[in-house]
Jmol script that loads the backbone (N, CA, C; Angstrom):
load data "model"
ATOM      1  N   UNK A   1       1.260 -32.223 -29.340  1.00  0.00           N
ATOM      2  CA  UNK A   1       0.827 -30.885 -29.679  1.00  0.00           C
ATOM      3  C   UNK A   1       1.115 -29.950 -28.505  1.00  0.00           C
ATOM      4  N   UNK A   2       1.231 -28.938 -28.750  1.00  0.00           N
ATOM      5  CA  UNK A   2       1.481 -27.703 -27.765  1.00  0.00           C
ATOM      6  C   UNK A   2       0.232 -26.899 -27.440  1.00  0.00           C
ATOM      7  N   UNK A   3       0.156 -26.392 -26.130  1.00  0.00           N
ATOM      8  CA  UNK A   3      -1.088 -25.951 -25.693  1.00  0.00           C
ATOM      9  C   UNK A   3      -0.654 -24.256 -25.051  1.00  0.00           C
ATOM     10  N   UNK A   4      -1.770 -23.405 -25.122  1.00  0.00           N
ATOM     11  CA  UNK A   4      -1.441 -22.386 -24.294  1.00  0.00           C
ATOM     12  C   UNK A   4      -3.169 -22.307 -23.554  1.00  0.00           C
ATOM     13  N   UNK A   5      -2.844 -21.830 -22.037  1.00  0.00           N
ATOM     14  CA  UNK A   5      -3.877 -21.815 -20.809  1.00  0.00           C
ATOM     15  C   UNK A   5      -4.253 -20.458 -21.242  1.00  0.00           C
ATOM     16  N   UNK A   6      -5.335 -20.180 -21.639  1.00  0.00           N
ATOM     17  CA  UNK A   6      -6.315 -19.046 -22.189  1.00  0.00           C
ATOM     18  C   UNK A   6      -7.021 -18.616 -20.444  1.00  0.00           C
ATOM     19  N   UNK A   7      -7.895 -19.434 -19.771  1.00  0.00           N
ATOM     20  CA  UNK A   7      -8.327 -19.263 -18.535  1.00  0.00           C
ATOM     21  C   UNK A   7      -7.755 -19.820 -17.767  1.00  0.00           C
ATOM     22  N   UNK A   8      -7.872 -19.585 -16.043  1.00  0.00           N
ATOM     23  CA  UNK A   8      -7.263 -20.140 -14.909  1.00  0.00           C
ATOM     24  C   UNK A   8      -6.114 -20.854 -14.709  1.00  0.00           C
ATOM     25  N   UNK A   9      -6.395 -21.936 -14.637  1.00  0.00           N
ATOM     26  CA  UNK A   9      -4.749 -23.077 -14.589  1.00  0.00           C
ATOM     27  C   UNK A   9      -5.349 -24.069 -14.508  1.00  0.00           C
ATOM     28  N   UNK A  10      -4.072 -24.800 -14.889  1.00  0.00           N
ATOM     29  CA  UNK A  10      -4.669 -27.248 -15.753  1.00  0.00           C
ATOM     30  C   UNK A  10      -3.295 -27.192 -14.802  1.00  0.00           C
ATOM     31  N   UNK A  11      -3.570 -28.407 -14.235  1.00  0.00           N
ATOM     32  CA  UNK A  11      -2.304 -28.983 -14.097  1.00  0.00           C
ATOM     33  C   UNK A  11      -2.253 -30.406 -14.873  1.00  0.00           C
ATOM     34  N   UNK A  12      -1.638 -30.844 -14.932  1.00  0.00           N
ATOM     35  CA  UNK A  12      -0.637 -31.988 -16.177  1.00  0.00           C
ATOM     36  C   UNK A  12       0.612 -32.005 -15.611  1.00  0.00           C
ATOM     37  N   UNK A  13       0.592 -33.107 -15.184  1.00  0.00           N
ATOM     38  CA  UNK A  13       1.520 -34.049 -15.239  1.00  0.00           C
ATOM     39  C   UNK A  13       2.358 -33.603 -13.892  1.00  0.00           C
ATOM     40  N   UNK A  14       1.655 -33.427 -12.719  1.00  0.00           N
ATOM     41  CA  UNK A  14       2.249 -32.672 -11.160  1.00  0.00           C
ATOM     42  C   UNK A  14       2.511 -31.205 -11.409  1.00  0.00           C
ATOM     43  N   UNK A  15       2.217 -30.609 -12.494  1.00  0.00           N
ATOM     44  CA  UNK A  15       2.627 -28.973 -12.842  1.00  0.00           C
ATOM     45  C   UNK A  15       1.755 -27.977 -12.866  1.00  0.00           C
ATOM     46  N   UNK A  16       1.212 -27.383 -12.246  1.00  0.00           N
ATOM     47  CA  UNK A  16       0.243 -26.168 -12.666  1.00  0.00           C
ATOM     48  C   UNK A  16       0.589 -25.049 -13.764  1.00  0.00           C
ATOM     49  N   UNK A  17      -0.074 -25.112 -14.552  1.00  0.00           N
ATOM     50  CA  UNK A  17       0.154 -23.965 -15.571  1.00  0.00           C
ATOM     51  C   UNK A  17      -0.795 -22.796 -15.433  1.00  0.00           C
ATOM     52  N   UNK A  18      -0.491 -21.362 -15.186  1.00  0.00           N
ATOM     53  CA  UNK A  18      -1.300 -20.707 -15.252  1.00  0.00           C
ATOM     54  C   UNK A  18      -1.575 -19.656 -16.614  1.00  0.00           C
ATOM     55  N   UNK A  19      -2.426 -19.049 -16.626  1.00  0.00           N
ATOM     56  CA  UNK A  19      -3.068 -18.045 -17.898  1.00  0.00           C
ATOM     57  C   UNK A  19      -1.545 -17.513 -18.876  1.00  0.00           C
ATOM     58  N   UNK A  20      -1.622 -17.968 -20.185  1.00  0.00           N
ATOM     59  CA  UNK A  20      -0.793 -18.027 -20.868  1.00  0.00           C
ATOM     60  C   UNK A  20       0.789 -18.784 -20.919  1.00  0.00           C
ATOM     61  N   UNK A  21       0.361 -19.918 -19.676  1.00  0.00           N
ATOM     62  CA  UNK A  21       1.615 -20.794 -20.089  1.00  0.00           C
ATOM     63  C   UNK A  21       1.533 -21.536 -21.348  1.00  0.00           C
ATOM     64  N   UNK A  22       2.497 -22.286 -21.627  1.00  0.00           N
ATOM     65  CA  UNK A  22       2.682 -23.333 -22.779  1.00  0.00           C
ATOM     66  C   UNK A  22       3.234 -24.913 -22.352  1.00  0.00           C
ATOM     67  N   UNK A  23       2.482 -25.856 -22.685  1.00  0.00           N
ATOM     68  CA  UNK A  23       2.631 -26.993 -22.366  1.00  0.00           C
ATOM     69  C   UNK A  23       2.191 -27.877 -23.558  1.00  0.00           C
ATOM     70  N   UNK A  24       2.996 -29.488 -23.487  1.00  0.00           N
ATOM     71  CA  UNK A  24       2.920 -30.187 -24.224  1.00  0.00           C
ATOM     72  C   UNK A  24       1.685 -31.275 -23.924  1.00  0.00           C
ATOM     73  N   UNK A  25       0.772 -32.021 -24.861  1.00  0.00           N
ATOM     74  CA  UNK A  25       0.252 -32.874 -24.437  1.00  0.00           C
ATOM     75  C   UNK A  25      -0.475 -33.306 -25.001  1.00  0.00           C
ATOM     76  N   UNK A  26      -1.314 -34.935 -25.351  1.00  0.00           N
ATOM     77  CA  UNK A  26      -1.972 -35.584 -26.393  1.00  0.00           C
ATOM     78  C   UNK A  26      -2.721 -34.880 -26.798  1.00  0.00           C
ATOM     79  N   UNK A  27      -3.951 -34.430 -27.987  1.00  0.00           N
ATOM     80  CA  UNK A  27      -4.506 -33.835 -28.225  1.00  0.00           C
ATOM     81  C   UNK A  27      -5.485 -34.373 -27.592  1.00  0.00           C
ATOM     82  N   UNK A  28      -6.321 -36.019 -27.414  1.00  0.00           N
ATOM     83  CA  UNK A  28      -7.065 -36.450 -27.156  1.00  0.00           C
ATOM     84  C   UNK A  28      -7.684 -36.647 -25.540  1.00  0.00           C
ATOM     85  N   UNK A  29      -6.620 -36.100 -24.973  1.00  0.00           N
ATOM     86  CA  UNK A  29      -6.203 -35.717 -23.268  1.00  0.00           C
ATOM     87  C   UNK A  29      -6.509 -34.393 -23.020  1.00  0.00           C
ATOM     88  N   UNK A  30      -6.997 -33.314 -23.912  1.00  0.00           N
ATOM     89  CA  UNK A  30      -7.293 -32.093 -23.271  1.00  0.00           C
ATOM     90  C   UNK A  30      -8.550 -31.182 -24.580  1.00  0.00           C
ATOM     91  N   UNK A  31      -8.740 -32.417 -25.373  1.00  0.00           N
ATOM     92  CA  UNK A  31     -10.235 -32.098 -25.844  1.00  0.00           C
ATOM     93  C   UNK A  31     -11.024 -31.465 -25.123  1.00  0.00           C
ATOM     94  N   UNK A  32     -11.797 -31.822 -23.704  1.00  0.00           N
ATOM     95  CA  UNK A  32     -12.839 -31.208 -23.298  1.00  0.00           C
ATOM     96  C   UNK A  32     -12.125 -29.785 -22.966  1.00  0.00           C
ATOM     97  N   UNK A  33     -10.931 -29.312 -22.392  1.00  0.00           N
ATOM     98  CA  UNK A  33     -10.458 -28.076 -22.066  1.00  0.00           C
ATOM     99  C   UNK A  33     -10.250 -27.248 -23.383  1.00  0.00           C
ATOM    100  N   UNK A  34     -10.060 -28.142 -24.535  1.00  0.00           N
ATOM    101  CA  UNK A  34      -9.876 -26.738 -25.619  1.00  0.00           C
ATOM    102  C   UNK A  34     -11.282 -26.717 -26.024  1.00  0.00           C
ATOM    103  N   UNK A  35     -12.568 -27.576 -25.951  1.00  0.00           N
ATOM    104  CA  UNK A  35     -14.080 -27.254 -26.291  1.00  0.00           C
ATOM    105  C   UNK A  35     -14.590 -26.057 -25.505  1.00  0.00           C
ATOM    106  N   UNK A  36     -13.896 -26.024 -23.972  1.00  0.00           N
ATOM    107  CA  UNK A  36     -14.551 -25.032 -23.160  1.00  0.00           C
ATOM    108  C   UNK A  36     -13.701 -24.028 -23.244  1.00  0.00           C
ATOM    109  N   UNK A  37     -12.910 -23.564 -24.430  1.00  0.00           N
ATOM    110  CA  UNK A  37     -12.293 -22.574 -24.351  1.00  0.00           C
ATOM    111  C   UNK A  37     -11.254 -22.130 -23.376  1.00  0.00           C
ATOM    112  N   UNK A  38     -10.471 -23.410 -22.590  1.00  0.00           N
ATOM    113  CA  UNK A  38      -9.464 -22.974 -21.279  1.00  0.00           C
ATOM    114  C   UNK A  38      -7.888 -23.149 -22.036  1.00  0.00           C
ATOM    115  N   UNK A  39      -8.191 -23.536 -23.187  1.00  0.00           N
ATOM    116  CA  UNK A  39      -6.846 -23.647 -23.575  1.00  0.00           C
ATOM    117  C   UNK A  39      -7.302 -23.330 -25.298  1.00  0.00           C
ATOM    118  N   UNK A  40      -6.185 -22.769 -25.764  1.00  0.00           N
ATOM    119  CA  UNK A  40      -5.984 -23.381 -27.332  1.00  0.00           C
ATOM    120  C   UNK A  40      -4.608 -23.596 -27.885  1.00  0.00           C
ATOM    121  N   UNK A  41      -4.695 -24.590 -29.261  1.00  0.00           N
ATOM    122  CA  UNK A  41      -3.466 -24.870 -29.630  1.00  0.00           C
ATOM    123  C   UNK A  41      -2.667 -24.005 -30.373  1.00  0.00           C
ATOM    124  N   UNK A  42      -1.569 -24.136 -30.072  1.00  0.00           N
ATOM    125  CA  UNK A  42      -0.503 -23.077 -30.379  1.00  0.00           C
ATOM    126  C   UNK A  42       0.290 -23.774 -31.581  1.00  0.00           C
ATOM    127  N   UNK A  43       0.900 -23.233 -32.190  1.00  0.00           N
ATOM    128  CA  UNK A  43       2.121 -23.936 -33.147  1.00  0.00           C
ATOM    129  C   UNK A  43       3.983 -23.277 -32.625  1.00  0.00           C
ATOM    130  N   UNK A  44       4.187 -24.433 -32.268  1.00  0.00           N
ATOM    131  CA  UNK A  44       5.480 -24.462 -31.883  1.00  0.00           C
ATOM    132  C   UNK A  44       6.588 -24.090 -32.394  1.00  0.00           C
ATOM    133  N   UNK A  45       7.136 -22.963 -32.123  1.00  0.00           N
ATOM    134  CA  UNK A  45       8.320 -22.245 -32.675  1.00  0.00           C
ATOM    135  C   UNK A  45       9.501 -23.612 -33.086  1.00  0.00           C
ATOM    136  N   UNK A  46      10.794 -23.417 -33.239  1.00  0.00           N
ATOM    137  CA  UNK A  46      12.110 -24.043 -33.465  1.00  0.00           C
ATOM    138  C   UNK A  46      12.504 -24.120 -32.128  1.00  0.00           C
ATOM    139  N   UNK A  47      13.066 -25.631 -31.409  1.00  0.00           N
ATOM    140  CA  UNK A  47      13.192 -25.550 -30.808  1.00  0.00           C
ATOM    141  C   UNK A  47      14.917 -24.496 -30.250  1.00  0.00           C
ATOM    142  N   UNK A  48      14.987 -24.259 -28.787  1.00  0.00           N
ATOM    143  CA  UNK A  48      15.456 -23.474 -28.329  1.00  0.00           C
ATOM    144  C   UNK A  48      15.327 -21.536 -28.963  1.00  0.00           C
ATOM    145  N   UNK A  49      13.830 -21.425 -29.323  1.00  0.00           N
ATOM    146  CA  UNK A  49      13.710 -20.137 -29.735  1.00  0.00           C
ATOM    147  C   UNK A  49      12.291 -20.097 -29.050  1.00  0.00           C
ATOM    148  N   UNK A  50      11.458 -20.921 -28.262  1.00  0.00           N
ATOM    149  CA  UNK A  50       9.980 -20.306 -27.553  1.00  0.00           C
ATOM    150  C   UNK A  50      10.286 -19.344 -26.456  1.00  0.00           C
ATOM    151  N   UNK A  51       9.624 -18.383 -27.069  1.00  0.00           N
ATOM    152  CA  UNK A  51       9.700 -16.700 -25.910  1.00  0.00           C
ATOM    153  C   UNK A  51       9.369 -17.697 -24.458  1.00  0.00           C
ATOM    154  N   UNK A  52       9.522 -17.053 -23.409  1.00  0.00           N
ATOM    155  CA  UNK A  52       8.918 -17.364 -22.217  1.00  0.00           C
ATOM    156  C   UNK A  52       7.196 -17.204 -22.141  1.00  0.00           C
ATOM    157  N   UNK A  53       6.384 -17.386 -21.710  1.00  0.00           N
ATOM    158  CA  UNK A  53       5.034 -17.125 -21.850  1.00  0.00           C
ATOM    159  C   UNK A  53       5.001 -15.781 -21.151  1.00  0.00           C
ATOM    160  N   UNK A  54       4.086 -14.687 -21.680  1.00  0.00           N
ATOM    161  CA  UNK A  54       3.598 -13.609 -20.954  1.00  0.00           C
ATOM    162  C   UNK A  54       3.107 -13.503 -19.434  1.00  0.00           C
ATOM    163  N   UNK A  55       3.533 -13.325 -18.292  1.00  0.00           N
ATOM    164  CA  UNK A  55       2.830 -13.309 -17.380  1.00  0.00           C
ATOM    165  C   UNK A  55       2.135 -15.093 -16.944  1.00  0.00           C
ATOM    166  N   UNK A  56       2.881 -15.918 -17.354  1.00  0.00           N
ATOM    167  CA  UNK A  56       2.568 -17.231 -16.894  1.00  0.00           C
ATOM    168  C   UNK A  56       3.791 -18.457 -16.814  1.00  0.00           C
ATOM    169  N   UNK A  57       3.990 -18.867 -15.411  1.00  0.00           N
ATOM    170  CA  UNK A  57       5.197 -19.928 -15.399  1.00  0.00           C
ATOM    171  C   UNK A  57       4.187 -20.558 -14.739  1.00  0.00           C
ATOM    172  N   UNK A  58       5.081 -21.730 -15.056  1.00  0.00           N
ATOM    173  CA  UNK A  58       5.105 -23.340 -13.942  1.00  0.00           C
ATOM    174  C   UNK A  58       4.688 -23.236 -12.597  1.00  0.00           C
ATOM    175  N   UNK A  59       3.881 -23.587 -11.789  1.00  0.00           N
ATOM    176  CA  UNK A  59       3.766 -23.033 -10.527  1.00  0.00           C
ATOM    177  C   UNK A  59       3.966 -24.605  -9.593  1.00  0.00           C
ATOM    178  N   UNK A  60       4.880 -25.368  -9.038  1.00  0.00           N
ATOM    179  CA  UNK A  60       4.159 -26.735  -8.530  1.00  0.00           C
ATOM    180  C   UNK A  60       3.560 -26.473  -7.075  1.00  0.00           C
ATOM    181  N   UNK A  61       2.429 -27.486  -7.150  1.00  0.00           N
ATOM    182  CA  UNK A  61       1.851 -26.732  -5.673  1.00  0.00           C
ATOM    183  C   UNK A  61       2.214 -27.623  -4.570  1.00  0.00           C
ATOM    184  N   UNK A  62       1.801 -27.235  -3.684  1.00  0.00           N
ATOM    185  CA  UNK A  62       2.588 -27.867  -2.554  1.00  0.00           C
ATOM    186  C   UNK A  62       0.927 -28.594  -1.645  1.00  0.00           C
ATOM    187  N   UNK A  63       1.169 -29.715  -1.515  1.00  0.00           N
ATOM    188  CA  UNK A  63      -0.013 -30.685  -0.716  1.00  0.00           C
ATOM    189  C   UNK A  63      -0.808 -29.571  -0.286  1.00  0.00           C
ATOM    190  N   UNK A  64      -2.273 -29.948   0.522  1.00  0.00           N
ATOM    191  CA  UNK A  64      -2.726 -29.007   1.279  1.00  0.00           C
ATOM    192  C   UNK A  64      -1.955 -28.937   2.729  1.00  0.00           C
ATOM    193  N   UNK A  65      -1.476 -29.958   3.416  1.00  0.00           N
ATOM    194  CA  UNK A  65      -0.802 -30.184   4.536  1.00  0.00           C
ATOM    195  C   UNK A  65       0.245 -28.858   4.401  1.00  0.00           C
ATOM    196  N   UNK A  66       1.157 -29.426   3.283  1.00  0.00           N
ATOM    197  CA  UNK A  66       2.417 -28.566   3.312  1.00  0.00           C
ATOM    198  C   UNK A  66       1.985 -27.166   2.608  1.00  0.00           C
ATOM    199  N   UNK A  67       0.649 -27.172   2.565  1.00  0.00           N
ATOM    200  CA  UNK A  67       0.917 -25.859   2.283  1.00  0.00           C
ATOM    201  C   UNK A  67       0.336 -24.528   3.968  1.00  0.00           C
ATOM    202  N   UNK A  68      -0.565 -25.740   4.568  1.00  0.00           N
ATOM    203  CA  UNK A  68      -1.305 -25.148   5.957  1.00  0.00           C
ATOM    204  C   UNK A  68       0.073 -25.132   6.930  1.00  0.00           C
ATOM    205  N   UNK A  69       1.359 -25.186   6.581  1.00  0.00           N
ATOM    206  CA  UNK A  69       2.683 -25.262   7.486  1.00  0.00           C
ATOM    207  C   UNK A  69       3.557 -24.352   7.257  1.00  0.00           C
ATOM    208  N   UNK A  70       2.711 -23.464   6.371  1.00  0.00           N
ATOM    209  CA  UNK A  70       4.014 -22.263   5.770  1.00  0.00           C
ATOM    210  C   UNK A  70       3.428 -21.517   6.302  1.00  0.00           C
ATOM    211  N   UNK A  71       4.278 -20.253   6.631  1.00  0.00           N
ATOM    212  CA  UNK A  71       4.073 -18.801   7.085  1.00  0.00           C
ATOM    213  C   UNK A  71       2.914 -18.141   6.699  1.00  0.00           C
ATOM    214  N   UNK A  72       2.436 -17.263   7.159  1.00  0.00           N
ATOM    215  CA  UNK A  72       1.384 -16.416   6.673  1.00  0.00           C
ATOM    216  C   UNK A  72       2.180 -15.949   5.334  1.00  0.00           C
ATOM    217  N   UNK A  73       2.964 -15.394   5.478  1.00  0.00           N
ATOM    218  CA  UNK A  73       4.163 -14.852   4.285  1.00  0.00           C
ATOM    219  C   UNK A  73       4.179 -15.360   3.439  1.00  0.00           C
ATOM    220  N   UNK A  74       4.703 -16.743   3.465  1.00  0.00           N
ATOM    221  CA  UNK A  74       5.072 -17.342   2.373  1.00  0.00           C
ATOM    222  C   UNK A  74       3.442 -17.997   1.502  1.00  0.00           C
ATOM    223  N   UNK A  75       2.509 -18.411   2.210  1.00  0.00           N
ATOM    224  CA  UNK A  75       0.911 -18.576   1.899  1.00  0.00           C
ATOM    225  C   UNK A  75       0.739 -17.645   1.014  1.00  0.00           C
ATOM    226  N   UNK A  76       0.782 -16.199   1.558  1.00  0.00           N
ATOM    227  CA  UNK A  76       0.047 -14.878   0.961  1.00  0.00           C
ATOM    228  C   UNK A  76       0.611 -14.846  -0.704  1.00  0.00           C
ATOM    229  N   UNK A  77       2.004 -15.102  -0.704  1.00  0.00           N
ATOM    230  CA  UNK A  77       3.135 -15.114  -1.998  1.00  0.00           C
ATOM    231  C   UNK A  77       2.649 -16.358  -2.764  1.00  0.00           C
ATOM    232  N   UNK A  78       2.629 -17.567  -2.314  1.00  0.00           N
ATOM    233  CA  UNK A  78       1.697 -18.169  -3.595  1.00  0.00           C
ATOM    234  C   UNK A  78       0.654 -18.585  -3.888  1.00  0.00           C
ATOM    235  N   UNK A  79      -0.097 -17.678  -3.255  1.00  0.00           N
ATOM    236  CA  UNK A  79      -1.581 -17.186  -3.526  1.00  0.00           C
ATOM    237  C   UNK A  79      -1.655 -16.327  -4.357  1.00  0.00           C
ATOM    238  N   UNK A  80      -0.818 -15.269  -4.312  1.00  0.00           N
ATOM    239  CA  UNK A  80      -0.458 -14.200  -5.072  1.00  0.00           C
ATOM    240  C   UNK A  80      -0.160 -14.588  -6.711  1.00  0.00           C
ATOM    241  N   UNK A  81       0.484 -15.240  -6.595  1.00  0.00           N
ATOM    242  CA  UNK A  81       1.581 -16.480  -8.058  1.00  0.00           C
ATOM    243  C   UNK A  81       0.461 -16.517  -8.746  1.00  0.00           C
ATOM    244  N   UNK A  82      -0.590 -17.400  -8.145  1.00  0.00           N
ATOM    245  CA  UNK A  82      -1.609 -17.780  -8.869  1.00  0.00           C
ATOM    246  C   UNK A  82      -3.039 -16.924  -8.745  1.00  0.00           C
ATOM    247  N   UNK A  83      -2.585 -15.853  -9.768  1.00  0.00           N
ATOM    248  CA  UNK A  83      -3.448 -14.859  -9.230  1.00  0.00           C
ATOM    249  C   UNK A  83      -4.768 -14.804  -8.031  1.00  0.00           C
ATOM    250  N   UNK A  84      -4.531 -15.395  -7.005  1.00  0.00           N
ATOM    251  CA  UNK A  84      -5.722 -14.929  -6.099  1.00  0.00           C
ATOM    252  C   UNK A  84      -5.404 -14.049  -5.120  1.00  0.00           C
ATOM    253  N   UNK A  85      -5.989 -13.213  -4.746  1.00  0.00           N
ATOM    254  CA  UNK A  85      -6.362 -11.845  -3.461  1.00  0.00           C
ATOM    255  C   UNK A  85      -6.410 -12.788  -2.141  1.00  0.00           C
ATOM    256  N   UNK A  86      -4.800 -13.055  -1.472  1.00  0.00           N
ATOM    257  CA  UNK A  86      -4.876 -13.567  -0.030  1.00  0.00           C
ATOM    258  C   UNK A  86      -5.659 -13.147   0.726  1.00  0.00           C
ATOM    259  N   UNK A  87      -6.436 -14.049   1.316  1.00  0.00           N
ATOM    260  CA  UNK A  87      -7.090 -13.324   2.298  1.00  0.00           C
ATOM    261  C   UNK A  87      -6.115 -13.224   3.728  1.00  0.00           C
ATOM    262  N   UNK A  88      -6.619 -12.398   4.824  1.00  0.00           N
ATOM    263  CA  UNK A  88      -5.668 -11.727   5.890  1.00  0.00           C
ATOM    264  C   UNK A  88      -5.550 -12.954   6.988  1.00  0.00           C
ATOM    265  N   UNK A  89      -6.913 -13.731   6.867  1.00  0.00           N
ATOM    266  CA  UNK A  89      -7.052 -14.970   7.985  1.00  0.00           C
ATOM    267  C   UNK A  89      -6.301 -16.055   7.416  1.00  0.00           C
ATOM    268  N   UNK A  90      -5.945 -16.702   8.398  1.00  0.00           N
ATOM    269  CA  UNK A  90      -5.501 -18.208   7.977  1.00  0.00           C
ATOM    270  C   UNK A  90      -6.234 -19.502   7.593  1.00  0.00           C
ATOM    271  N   UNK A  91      -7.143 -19.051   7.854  1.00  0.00           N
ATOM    272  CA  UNK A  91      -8.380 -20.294   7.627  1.00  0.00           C
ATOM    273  C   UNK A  91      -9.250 -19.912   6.511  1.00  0.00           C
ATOM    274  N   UNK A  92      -9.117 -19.094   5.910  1.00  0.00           N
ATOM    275  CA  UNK A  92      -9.993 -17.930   4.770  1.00  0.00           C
ATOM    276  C   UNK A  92      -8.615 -18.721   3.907  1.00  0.00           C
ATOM    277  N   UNK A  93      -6.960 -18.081   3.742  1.00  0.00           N
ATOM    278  CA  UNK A  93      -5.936 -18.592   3.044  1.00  0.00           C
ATOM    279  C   UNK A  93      -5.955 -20.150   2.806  1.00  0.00           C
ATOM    280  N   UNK A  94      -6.211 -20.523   3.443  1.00  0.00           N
ATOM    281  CA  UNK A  94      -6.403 -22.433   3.600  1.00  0.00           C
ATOM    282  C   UNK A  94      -7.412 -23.026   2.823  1.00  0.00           C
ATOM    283  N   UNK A  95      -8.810 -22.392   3.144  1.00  0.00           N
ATOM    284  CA  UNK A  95      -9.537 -22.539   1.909  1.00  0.00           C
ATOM    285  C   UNK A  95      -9.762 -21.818   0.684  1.00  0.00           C
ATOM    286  N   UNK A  96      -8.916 -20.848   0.384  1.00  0.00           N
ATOM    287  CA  UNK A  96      -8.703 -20.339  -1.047  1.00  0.00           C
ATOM    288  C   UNK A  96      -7.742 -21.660  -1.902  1.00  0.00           C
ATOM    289  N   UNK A  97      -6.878 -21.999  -0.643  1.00  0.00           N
ATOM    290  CA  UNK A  97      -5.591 -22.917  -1.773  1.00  0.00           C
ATOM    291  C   UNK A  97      -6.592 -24.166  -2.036  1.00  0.00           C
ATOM    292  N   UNK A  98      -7.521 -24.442  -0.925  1.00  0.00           N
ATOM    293  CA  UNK A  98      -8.192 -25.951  -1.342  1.00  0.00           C
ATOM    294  C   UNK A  98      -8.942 -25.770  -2.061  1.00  0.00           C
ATOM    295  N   UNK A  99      -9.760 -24.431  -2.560  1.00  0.00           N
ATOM    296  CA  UNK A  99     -10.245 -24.198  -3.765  1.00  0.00           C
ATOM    297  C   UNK A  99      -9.404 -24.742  -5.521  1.00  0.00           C
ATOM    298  N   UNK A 100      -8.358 -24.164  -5.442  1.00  0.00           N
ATOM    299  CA  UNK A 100      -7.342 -24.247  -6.277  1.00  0.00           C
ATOM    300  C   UNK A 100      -6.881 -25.046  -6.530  1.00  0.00           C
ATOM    301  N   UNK A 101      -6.428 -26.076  -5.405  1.00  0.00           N
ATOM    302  CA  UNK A 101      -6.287 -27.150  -5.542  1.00  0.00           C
ATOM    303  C   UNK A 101      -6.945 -28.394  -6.238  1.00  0.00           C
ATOM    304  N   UNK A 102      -8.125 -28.183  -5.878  1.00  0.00           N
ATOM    305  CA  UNK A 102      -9.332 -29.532  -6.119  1.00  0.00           C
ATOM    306  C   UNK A 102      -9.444 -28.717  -7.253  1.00  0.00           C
ATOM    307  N   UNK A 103      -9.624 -27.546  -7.858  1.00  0.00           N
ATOM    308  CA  UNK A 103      -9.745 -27.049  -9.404  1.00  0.00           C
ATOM    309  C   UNK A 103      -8.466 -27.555 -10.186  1.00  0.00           C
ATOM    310  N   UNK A 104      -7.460 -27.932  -9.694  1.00  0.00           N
ATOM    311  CA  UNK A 104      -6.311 -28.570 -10.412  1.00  0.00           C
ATOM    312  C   UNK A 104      -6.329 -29.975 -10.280  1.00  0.00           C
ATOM    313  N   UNK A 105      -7.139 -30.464  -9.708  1.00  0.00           N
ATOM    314  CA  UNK A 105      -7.075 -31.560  -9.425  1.00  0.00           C
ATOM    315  C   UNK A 105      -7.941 -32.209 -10.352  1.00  0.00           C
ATOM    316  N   UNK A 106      -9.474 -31.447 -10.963  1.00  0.00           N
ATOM    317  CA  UNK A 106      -9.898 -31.727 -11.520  1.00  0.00           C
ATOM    318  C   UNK A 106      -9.958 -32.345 -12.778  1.00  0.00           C
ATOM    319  N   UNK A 107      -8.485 -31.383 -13.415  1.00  0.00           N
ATOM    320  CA  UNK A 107      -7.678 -31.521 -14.559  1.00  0.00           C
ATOM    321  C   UNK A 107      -6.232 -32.140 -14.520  1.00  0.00           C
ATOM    322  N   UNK A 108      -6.209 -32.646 -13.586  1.00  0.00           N
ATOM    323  CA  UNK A 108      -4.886 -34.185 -13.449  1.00  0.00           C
ATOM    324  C   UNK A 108      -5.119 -34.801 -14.541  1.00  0.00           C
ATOM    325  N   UNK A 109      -6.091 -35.259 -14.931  1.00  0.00           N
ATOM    326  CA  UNK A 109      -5.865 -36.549 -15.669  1.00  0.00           C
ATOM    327  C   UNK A 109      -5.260 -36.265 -16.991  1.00  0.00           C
ATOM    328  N   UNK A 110      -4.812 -35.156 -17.567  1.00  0.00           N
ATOM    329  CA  UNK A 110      -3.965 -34.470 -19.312  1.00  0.00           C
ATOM    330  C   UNK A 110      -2.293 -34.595 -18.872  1.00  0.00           C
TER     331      UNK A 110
END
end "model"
wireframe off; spacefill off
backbone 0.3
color backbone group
């Protein structure tokens, strides 16, 4: 079955999806996320005709390590991706992504 991310972001299968991506996956693997309203099911166009999703791609994230080794720059930009407000410190940026992270992490197992 096909899914679209209504709230935040799931990751499945090493991929983060954020607010209005589309992804494939058992129905019985993301029950509790379509009960709490973070996703619902979509019906799947023909293939090679699904629009791109509105304002939502693929995001893969990068470890917490590799992500505490990138630039302030490059931090701030995919913080940004996934809609959050960088903060200006580096240690404020570090724990926004480990926020995000362990919230994607939560939803590994779909």
């Amino acid at each position: 079955m096909q899914y679209q991310v209504n709230k935040g972001f799931v990751k499945h299968q090493g991929a983060l999806y954020g607010r209005g991506s589309l992804f494939d996956a058992d129905p019985g693997d993301v029950f509790h996320l379509l009960q709490s309203g973070k996703l619902t099911e979509t019906t799947p166009l023909q293939p090679g005709h699904i629009p791109p999703p509105e304002g939502g791609e693929t995001v893969e994230l990068p470890t917490l390590e590799e992500f505490s080794k990138l630039t302030a720059e490059k931090q701030k930009e995919l913080l940004f991706k996934v809609d959050i407000d960088p903060a200006s410190n580096a240690d404020q940026r570090l724990q926004q992504y480990t926020d995000l992270y362990e919230e994607a992490d939560e939803h590994d197992d779909i």
